[in-house]
N, C-alpha and C positions, 0 to 999 in steps of 0.2 A: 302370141296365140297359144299360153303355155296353161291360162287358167280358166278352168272349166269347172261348175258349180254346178253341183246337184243337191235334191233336198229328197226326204226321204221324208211322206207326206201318206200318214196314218198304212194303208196297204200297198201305195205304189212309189216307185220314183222319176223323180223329175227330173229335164235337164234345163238349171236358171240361166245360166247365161253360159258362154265359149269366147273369150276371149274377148277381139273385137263384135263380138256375132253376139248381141242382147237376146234375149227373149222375149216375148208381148207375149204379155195376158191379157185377153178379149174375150168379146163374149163365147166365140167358138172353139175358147181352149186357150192351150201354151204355143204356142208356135216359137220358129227359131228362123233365123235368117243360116243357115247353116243347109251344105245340101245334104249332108247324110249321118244320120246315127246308126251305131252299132253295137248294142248293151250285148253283154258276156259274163256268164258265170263260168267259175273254173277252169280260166283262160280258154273260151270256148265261145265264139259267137253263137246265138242265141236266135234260131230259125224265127224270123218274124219281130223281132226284137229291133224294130228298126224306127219308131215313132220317137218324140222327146218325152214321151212318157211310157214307163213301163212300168207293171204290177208280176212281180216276180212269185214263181208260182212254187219256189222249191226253198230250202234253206241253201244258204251261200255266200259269196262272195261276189258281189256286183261292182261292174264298172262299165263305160261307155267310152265309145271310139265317134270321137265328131272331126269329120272330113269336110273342108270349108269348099265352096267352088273354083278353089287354086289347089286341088289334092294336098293343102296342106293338110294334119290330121294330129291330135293330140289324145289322150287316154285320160280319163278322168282319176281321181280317188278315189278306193275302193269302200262299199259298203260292206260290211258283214248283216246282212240278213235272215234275223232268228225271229222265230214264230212262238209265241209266248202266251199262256193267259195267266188273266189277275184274278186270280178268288174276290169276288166282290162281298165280303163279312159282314159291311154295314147292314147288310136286311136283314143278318141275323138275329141282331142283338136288339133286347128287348129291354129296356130300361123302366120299372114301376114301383109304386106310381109319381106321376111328376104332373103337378107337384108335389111335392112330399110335404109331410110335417117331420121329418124324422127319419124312419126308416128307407132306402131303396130296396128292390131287388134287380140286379145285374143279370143276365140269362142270355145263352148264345147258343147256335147247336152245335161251333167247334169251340174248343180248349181254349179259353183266355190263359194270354199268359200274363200279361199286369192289366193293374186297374189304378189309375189315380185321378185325384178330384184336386182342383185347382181353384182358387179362388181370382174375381175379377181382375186382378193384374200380376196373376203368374207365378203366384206361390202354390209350391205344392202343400198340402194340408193333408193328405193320408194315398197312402202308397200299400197296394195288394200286389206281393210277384208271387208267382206260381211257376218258376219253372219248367214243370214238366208239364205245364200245357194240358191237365186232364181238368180240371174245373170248368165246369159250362154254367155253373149259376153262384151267383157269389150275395150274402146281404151286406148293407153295407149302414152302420149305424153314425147318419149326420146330426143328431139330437145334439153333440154338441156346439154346432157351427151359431154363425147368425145367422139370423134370415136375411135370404139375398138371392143373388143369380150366381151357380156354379158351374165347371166343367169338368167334366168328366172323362179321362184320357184312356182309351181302352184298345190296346194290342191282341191280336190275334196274327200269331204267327207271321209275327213283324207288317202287318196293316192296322196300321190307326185311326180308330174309328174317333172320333169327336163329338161330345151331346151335350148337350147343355141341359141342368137342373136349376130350378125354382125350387128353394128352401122356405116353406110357407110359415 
């Protein structure tokens, strides 16, 4: 009764199974055949923190105390829970026009820092870096490629965006 499995599920955590003691998922949730949980951050039980499921409201270090109905009880592994966003860039960027005959314009409202266009199976064909990440509009002259379907591989501040041109 030593392994105990939680999953850590977009904002909250679960507790999947305790050992002999499975979980069911049905329609009215996670249940556990277990009498008692006990989730803890900074080795501190957790006022109310007693369902098989908890949404931790602080940054930390989570674990859970499940106590079977023999007082036996085991501690799970520890989560570290950090609170993070992702700059979503893709709406930034404005690719025109496409299709092209020729010329694009690349355009974002933050600092590209590379630009490369890639042909249908993975070759790179022309490579823009910019290091210092202050360029927000770049042209980009395809007049010498053939006509075809490209892509275009575009970093901002290590998120890569992906778009695909039509060389008319």
């Amino acid at each position: 009764m030593k392994n105990i499995i939680i999953t850590q599920v977009i904002s909250s955590l679960s507790l999947l199974s305790f050992g002999k003691h499975p979980t069911n998922l049905n329609s009215s949730g996670i249940t556990t055949n277990t009498s008692t949980c006990q989730w803890a951050v900074k080795c501190a039980g957790i006022n109310g923190g007693t369902d098989s499921i908890f949404t931790p409201l602080e940054l930390g270090v989570y674990y859970v105390t499940v106590t079977d109905t023999n007082a036996c009880s085991a501690d799970s592994y520890s989560i570290q829970y950090t609170i993070s966003t992702i700059e979503d860039y893709s709406s930034s960027i404005n690719i025109f026009p496409t299709p092209t005959n020729g010329n694009i314009t690349v355009n974002s409202e933050y600092g590209i820092k590379t630009i490369e266009l890639y042909n249908t199976i993975g070759n790179e064909l022309l490579s823009v870096n910019n290091k210092e990440k202050k360029i927000t509009e770049t042209q980009l002259d395809l007049s010498t490629f053939a006509k075809g379907v490209y892509f275009i591989k575009i970093n901002i501040d290590n998120q890569i965006i992906n778009q695909r041109i039509i060389l008319q």
